[in-house]
PyMOL Python script that loads the backbone (N, CA, C, O; Angstrom):
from pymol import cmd

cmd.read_pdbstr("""\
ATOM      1  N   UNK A   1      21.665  32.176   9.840  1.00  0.00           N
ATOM      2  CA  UNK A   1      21.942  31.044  10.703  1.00  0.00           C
ATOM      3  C   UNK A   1      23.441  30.811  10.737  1.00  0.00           C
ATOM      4  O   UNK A   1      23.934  30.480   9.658  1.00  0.00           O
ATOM      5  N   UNK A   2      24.144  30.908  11.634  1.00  0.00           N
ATOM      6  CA  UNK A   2      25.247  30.797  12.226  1.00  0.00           C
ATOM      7  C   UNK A   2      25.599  29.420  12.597  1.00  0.00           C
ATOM      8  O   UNK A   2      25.247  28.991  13.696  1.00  0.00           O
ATOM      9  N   UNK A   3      26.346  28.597  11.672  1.00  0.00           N
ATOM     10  CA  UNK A   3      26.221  27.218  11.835  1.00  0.00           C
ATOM     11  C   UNK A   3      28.180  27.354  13.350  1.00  0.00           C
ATOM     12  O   UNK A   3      28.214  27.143  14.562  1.00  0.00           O
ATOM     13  N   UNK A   4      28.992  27.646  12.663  1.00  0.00           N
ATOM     14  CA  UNK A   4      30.018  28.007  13.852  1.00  0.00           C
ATOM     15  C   UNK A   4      30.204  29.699  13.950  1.00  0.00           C
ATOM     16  O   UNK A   4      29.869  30.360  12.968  1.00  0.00           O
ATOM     17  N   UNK A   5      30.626  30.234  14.891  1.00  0.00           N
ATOM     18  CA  UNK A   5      30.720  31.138  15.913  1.00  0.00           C
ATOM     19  C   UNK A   5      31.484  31.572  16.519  1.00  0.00           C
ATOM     20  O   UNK A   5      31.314  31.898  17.694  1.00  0.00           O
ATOM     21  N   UNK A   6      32.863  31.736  15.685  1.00  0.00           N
ATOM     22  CA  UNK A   6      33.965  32.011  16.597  1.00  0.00           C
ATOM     23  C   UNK A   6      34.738  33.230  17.069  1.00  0.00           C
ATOM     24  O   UNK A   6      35.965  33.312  17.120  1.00  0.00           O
ATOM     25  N   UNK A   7      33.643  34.395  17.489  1.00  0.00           N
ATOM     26  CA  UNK A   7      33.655  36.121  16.960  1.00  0.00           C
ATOM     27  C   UNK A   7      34.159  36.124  18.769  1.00  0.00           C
ATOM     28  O   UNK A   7      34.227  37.229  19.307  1.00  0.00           O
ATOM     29  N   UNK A   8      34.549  34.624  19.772  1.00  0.00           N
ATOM     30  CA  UNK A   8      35.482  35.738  20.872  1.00  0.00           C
ATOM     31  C   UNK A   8      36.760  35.749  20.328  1.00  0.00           C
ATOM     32  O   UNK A   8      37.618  36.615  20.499  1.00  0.00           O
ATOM     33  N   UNK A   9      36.857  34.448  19.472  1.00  0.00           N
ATOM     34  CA  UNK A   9      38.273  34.342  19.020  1.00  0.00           C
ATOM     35  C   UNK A   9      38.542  35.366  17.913  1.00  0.00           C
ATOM     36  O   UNK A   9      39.632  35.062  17.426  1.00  0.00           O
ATOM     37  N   UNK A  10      38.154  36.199  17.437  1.00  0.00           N
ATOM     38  CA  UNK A  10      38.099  37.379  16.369  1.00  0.00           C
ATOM     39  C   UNK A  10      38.074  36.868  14.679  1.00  0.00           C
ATOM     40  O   UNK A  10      38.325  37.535  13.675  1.00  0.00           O
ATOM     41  N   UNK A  11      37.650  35.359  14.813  1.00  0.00           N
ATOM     42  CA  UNK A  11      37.196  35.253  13.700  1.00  0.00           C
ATOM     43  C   UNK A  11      35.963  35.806  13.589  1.00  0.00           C
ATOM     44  O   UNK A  11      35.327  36.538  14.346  1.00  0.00           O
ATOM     45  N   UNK A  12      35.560  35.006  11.765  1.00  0.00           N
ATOM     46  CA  UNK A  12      34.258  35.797  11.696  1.00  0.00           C
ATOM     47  C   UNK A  12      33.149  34.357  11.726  1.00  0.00           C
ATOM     48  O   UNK A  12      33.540  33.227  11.433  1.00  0.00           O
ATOM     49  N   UNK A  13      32.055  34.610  12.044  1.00  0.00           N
ATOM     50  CA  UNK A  13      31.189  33.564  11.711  1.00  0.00           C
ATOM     51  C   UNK A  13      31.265  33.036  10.153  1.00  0.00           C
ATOM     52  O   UNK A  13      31.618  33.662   9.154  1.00  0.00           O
ATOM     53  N   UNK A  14      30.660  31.202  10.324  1.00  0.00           N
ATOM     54  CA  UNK A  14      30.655  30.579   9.421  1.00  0.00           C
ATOM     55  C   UNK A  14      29.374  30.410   8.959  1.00  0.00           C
ATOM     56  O   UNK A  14      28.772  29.894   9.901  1.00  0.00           O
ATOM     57  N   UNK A  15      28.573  30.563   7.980  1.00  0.00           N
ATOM     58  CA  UNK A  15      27.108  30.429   7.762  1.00  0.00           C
ATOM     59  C   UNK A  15      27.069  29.041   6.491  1.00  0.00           C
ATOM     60  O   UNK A  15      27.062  29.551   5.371  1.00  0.00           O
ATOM     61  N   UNK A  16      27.051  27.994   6.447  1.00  0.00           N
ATOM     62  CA  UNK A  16      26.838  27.222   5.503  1.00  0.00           C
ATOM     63  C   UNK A  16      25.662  27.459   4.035  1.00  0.00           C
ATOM     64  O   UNK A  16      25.730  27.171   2.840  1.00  0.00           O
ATOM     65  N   UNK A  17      24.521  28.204   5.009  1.00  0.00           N
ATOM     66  CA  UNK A  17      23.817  28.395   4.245  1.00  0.00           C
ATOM     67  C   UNK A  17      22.477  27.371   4.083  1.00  0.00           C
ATOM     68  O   UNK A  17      21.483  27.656   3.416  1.00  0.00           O
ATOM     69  N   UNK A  18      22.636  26.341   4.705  1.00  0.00           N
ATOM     70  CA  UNK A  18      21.655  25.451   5.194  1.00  0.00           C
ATOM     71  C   UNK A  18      20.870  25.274   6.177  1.00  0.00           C
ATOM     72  O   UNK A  18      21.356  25.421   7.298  1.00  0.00           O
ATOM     73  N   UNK A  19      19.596  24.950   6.067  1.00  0.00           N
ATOM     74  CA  UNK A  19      18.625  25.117   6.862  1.00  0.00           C
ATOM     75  C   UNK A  19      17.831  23.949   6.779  1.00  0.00           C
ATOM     76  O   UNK A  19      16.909  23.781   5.980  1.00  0.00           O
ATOM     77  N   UNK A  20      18.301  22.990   7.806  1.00  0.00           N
ATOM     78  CA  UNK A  20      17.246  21.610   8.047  1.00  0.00           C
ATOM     79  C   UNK A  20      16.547  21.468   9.329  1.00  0.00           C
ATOM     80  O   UNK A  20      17.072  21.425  10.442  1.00  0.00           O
ATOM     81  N   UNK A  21      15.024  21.385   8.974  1.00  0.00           N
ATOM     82  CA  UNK A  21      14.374  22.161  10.319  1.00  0.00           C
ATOM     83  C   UNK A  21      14.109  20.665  10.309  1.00  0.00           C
ATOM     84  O   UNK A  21      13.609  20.209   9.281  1.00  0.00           O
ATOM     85  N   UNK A  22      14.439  19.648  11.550  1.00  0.00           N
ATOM     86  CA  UNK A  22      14.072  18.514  12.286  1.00  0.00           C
ATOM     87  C   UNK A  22      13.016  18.343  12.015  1.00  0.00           C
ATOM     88  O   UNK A  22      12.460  17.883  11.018  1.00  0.00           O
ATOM     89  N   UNK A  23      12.596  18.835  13.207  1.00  0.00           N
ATOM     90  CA  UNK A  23      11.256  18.559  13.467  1.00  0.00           C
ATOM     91  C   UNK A  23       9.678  18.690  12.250  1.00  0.00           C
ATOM     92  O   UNK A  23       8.527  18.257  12.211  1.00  0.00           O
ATOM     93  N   UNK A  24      10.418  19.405  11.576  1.00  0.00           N
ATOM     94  CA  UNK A  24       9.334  19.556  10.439  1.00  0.00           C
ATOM     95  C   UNK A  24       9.611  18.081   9.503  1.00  0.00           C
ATOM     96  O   UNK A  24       8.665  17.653   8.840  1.00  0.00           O
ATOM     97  N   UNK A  25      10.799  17.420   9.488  1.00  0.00           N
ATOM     98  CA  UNK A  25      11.056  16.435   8.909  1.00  0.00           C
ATOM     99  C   UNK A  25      10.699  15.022   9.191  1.00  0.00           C
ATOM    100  O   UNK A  25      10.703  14.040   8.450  1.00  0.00           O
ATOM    101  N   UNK A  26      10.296  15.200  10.810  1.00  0.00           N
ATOM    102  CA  UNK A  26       9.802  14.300  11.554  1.00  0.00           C
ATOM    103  C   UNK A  26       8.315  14.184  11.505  1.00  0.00           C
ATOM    104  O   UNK A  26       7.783  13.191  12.002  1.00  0.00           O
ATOM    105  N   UNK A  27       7.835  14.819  11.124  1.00  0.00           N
ATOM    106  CA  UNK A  27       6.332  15.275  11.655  1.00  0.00           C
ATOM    107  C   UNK A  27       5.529  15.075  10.380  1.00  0.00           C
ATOM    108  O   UNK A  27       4.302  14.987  10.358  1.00  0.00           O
ATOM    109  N   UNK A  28       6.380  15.007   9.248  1.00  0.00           N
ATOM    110  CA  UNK A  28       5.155  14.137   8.404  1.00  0.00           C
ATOM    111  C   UNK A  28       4.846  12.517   8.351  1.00  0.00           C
ATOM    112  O   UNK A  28       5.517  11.701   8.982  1.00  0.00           O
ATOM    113  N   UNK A  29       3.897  12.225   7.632  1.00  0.00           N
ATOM    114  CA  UNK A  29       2.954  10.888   7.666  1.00  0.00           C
ATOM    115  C   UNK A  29       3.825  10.215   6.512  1.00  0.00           C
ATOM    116  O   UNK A  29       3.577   9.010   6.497  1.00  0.00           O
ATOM    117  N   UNK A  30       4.503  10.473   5.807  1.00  0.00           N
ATOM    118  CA  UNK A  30       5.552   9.643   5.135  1.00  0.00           C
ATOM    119  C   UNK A  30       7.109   9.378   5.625  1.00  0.00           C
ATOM    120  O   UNK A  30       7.825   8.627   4.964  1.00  0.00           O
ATOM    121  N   UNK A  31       7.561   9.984   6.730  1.00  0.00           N
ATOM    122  CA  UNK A  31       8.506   9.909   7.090  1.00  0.00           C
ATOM    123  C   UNK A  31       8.163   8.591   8.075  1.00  0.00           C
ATOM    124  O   UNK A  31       9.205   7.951   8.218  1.00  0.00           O
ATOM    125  N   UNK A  32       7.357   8.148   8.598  1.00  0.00           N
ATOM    126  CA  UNK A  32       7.002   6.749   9.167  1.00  0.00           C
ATOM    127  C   UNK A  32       6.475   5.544   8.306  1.00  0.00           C
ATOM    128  O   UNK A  32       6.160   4.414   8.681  1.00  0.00           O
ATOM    129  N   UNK A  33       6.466   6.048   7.158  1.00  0.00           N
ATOM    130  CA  UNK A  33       6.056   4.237   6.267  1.00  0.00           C
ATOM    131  C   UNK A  33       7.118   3.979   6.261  1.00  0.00           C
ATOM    132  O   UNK A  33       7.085   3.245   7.249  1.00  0.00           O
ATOM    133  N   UNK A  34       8.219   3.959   5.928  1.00  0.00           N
ATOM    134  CA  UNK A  34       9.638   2.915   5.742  1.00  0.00           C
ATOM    135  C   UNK A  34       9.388   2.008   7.043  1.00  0.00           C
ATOM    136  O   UNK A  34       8.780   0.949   7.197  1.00  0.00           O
ATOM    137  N   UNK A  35      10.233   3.006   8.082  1.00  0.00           N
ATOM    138  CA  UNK A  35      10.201   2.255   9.507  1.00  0.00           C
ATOM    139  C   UNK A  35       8.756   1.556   9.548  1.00  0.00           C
ATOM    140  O   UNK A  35       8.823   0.462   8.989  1.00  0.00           O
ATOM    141  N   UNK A  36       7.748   1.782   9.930  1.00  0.00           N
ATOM    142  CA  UNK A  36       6.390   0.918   9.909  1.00  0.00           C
ATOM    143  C   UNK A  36       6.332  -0.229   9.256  1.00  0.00           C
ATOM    144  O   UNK A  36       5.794  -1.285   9.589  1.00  0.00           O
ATOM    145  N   UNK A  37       7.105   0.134   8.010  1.00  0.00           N
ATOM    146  CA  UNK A  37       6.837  -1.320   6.801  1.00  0.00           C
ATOM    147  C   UNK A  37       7.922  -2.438   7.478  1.00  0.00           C
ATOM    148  O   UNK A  37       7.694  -3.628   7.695  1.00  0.00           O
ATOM    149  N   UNK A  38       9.069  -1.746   7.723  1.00  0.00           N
ATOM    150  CA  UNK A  38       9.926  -2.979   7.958  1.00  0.00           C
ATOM    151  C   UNK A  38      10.208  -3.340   9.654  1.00  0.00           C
ATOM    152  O   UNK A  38      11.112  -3.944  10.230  1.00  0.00           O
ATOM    153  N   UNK A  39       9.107  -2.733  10.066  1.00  0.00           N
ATOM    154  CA  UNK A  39       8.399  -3.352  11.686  1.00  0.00           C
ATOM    155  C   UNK A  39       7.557  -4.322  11.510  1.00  0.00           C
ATOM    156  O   UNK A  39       7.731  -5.485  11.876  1.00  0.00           O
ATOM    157  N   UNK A  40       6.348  -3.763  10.785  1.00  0.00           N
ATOM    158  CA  UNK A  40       5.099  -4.123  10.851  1.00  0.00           C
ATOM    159  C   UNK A  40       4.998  -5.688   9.369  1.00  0.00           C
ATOM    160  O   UNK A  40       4.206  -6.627   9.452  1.00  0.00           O
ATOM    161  N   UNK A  41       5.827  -5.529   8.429  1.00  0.00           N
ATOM    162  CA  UNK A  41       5.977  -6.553   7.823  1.00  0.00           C
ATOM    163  C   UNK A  41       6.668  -7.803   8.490  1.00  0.00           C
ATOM    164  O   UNK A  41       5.966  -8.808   8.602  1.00  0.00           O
ATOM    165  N   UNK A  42       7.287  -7.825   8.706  1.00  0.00           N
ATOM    166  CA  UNK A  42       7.779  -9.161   9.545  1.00  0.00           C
ATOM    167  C   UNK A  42       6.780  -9.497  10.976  1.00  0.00           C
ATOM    168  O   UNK A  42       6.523 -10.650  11.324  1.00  0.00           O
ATOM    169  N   UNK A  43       6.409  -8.575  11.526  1.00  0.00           N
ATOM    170  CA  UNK A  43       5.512  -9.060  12.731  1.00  0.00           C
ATOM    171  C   UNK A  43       4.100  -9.850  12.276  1.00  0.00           C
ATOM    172  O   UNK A  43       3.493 -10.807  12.757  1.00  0.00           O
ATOM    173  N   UNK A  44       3.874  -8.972  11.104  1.00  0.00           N
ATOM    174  CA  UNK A  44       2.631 -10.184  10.276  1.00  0.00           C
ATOM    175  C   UNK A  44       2.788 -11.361   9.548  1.00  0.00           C
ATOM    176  O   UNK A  44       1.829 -12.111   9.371  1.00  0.00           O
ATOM    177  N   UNK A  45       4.019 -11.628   9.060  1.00  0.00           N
ATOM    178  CA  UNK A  45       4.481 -12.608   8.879  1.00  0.00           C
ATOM    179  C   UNK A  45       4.842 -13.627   9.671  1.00  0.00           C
ATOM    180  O   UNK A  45       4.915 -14.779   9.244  1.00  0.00           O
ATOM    181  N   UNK A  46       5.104 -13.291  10.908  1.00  0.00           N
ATOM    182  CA  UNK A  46       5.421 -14.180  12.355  1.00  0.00           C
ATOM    183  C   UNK A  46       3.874 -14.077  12.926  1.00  0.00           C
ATOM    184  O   UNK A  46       3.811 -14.607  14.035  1.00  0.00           O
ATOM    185  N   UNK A  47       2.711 -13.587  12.516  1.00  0.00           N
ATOM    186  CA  UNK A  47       1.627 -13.828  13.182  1.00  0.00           C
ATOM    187  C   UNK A  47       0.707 -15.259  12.185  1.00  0.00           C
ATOM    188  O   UNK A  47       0.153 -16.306  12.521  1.00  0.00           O
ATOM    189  N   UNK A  48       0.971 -14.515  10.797  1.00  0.00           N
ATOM    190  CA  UNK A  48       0.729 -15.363   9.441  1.00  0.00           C
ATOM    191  C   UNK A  48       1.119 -16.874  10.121  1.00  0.00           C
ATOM    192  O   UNK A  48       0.293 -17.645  10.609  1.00  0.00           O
ATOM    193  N   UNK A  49       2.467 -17.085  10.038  1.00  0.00           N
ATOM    194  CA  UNK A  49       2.990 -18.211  10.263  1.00  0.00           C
ATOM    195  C   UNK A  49       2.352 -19.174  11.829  1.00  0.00           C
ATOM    196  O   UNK A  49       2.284 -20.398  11.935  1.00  0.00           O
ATOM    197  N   UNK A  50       2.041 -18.338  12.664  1.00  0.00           N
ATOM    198  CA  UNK A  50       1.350 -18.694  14.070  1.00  0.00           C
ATOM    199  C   UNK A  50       0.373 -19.338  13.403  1.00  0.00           C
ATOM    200  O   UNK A  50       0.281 -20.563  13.333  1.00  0.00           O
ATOM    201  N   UNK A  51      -0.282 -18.640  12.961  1.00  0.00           N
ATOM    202  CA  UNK A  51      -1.914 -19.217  12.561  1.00  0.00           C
ATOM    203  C   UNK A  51      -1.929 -19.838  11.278  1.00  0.00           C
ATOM    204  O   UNK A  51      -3.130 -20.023  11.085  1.00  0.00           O
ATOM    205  N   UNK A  52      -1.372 -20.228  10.384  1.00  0.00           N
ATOM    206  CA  UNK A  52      -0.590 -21.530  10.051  1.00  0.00           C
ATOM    207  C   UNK A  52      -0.409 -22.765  10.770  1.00  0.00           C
ATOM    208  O   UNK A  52      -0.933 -23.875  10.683  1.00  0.00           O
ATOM    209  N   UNK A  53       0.443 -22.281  11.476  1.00  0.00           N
ATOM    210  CA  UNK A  53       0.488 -23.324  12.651  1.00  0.00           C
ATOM    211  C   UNK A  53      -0.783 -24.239  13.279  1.00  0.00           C
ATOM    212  O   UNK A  53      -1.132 -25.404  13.088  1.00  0.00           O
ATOM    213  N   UNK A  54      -1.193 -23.382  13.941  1.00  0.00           N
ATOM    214  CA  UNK A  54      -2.273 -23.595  14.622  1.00  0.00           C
ATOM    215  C   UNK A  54      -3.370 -24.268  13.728  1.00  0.00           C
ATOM    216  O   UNK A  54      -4.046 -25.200  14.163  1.00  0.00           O
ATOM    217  N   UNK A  55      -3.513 -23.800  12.552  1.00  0.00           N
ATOM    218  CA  UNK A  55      -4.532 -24.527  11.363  1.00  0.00           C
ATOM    219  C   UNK A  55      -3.955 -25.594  10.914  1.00  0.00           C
ATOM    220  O   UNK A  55      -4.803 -26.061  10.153  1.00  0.00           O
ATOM    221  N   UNK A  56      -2.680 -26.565  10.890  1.00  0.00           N
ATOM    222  CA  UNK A  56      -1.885 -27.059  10.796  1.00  0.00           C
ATOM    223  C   UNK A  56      -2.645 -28.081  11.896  1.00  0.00           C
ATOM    224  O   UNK A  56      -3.515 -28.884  11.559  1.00  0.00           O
ATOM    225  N   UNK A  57      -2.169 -27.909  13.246  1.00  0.00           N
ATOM    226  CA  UNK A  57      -2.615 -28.848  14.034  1.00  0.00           C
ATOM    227  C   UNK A  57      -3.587 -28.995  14.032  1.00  0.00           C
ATOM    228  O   UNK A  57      -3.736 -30.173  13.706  1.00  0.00           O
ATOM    229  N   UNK A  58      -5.001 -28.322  14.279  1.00  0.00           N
ATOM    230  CA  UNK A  58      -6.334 -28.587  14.112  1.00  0.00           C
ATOM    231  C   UNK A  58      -6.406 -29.348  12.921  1.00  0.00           C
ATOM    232  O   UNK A  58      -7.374 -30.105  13.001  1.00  0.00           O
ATOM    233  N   UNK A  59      -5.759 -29.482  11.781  1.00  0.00           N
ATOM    234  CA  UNK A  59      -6.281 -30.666  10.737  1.00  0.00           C
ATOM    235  C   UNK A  59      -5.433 -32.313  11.047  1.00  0.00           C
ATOM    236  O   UNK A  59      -5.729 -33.378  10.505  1.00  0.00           O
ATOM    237  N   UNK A  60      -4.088 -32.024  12.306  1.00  0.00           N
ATOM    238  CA  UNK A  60      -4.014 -33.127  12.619  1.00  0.00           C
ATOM    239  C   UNK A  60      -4.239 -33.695  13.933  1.00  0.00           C
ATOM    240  O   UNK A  60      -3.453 -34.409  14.556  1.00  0.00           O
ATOM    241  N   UNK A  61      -5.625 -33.228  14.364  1.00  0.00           N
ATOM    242  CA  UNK A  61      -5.869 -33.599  15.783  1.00  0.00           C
ATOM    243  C   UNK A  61      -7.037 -35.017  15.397  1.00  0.00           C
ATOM    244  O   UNK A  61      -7.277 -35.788  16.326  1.00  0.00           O
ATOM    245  N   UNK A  62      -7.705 -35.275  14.011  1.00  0.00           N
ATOM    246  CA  UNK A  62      -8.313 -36.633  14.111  1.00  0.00           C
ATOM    247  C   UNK A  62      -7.353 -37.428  13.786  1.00  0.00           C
ATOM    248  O   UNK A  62      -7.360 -38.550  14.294  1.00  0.00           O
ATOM    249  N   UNK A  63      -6.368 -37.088  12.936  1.00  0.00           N
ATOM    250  CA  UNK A  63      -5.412 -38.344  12.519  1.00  0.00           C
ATOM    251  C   UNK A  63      -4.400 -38.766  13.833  1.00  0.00           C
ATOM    252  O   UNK A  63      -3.712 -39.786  13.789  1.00  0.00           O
ATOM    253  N   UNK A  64      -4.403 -38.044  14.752  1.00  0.00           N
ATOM    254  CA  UNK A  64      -3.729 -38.439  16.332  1.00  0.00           C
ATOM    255  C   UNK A  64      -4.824 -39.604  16.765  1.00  0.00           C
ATOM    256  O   UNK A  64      -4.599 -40.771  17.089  1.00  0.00           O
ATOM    257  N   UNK A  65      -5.900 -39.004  16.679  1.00  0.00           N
ATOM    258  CA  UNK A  65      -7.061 -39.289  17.393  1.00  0.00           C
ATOM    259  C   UNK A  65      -7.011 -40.783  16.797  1.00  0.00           C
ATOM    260  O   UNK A  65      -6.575 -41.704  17.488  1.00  0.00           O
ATOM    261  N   UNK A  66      -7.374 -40.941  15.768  1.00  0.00           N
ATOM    262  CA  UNK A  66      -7.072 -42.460  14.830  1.00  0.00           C
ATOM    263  C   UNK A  66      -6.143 -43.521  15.120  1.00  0.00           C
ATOM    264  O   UNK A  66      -6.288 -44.744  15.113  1.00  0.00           O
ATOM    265  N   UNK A  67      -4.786 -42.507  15.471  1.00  0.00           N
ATOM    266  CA  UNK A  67      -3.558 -43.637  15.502  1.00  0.00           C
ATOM    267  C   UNK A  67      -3.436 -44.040  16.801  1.00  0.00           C
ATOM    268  O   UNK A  67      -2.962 -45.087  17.241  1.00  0.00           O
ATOM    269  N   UNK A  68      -4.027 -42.874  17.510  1.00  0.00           N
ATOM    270  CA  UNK A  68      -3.911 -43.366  18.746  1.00  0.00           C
ATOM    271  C   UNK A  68      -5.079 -44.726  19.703  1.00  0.00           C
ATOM    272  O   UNK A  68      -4.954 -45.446  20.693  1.00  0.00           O
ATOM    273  N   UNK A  69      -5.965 -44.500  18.841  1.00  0.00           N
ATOM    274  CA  UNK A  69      -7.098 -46.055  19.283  1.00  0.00           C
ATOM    275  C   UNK A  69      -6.459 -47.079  18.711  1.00  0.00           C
ATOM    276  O   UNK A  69      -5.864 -47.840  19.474  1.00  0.00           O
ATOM    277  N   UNK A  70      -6.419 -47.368  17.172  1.00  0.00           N
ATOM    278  CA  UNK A  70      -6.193 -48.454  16.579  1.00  0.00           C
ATOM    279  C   UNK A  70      -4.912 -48.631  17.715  1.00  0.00           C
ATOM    280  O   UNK A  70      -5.102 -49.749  18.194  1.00  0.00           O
ATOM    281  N   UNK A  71      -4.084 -48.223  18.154  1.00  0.00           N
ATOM    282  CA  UNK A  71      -2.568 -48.695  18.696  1.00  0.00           C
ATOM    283  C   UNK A  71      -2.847 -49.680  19.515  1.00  0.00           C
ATOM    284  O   UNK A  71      -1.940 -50.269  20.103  1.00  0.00           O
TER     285      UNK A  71
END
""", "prot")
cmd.dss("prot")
cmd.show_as("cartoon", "prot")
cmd.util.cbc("prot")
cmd.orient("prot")
């Protein structure tokens, strides 16, 4: 593998000697948990917190309900 190439200029090729095949690096099932975790952790945490929310108000929809007759 011929990393530079400079044989019009009458040098000689440079070979580093390294070989990092991409796509083979891409293509496994652990090379996507990092990224996934620090996607997919905060989006459940912002869904967590929604429905929080929402359980939140449903326990104060009689005490509205209350303050708002007696008024």
């Amino acid at each position: 593998m011929a990393a530079f190439d400079d044989s019009a200029s009458g040098g000689g090729g440079v070979d580093f000697g390294m070989g990092i095949d991409v796509l083979a690096m891409l293509g496994g099932p652990f090379t996507w948990i990092v990224p996934g975790a620090a996607v997919g952790v905060p989006g459940l945490l912002v869904i967590l917190f929604v429905a929080l929310q929402a359980l939140g108000v449903l326990t104060w929809i009689p005490a509205v309900r209350r303050l708002r007759d007696d008024g």
